[in-house]
NUVO-483170 format. One record per residue (C-alpha): chain; x, y, z; residue number from 1. Coordinates in Angstrom, 3 decimals. Layout:
N
chain:A	px:X	py:Y	pz:Z	n:NUM;
...
% end
This chain:
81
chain:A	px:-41.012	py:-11.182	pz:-89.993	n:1;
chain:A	px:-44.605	py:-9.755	pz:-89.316	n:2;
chain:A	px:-48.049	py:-10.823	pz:-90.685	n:3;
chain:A	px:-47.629	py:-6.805	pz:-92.629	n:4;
chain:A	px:-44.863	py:-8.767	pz:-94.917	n:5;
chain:A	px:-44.420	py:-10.828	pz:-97.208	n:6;
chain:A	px:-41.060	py:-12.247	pz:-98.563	n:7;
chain:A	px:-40.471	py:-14.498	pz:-101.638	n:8;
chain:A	px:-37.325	py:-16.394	pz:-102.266	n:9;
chain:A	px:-36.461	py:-16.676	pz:-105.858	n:10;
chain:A	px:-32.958	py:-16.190	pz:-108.545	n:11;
chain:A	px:-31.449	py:-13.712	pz:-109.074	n:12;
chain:A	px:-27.908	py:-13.787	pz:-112.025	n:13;
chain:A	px:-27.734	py:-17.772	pz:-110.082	n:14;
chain:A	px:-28.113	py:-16.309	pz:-106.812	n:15;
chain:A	px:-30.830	py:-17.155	pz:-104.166	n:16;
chain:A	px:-32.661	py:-14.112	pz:-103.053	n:17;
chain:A	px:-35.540	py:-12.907	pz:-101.098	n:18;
chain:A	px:-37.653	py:-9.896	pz:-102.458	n:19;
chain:A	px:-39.428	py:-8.394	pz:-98.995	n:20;
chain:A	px:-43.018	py:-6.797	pz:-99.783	n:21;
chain:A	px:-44.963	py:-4.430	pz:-97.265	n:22;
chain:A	px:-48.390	py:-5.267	pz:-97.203	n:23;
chain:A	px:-49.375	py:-2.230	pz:-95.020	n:24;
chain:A	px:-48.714	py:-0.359	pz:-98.213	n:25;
chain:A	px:-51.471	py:-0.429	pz:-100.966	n:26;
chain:A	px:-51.109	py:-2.916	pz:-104.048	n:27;
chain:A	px:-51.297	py:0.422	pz:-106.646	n:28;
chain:A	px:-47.666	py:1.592	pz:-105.540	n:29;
chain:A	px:-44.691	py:0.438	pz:-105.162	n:30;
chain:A	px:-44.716	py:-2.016	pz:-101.916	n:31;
chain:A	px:-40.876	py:-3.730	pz:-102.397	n:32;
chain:A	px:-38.914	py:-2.786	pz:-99.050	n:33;
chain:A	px:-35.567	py:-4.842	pz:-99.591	n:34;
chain:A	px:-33.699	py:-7.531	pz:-101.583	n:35;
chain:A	px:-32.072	py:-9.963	pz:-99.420	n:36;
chain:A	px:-28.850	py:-11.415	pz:-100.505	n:37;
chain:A	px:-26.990	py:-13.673	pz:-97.785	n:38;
chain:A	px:-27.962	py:-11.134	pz:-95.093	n:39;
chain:A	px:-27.474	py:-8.101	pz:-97.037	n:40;
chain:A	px:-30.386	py:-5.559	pz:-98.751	n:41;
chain:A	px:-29.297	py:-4.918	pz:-101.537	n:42;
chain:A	px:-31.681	py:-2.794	pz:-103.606	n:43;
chain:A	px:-29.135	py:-0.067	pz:-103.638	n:44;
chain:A	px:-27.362	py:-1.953	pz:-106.735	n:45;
chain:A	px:-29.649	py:-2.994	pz:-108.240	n:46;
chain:A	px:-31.309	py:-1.133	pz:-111.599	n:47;
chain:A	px:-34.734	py:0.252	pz:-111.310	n:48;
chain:A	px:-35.775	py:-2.442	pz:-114.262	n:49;
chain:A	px:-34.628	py:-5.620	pz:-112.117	n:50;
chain:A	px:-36.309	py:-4.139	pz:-109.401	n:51;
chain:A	px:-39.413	py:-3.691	pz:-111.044	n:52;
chain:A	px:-39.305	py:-7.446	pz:-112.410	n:53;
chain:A	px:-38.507	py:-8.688	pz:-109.130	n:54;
chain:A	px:-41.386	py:-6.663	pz:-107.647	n:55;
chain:A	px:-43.804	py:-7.735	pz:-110.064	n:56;
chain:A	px:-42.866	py:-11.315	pz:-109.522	n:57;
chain:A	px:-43.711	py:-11.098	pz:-105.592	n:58;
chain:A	px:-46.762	py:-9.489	pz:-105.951	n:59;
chain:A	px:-47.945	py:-12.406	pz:-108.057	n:60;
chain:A	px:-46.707	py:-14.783	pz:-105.976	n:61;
chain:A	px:-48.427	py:-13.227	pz:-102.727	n:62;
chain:A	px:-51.681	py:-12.594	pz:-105.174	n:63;
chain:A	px:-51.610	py:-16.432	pz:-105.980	n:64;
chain:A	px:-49.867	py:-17.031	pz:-108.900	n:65;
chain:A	px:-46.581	py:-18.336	pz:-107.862	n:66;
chain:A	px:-45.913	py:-19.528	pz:-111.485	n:67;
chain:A	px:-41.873	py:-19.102	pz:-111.326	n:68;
chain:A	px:-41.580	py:-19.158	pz:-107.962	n:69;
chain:A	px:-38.305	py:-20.130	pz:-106.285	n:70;
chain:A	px:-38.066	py:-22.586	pz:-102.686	n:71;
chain:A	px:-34.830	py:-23.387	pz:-102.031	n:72;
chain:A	px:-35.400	py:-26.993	pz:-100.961	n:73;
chain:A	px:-36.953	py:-28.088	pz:-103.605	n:74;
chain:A	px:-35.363	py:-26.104	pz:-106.257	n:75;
chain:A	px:-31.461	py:-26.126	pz:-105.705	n:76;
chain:A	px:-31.211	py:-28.418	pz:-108.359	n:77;
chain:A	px:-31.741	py:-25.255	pz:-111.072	n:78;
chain:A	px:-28.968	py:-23.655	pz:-109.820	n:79;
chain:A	px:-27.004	py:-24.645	pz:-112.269	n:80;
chain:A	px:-29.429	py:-24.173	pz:-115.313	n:81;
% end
């Protein structure tokens, strides 16, 4: 991963995920290149609503605000919840 990206781990339906952000793209569109799942992008699936949530979420969490936010290590716990 480059210094032009910007990933943030998080839940997804009980799932760990990582939403992928390009930061070479300007904060007023649409910056979210991929949805990690075990390996896999899968934004393809997903609905344009989740993906706007989950986009939303990263940007906050790059901007500062990682209110929410998801790291696996500390975290697994809430898997269950």
């Amino acid at each position: 991963m480059t210094d032009t990206l910007h990933r943030y781990a998080t839940l997804l339906n009980g799932g760990i995920i990582d939403v992928e952000l390009d930061l070479t793209i300007p904060s007023c569109l649409d910056r979210l290149m991929a949805v990690w799942f075990d390996g896999v992008n899968i934004v393809s699936i997903l609905d344009k609503q989740t993906l706007t949530a989950l986009s939303m979420e990263a940007e906050r969490a790059y901007s500062g605000d990682n209110v929410g936010s998801f790291d696996p290590a500390r975290d697994a716990h809430r898997l269950g919840d």
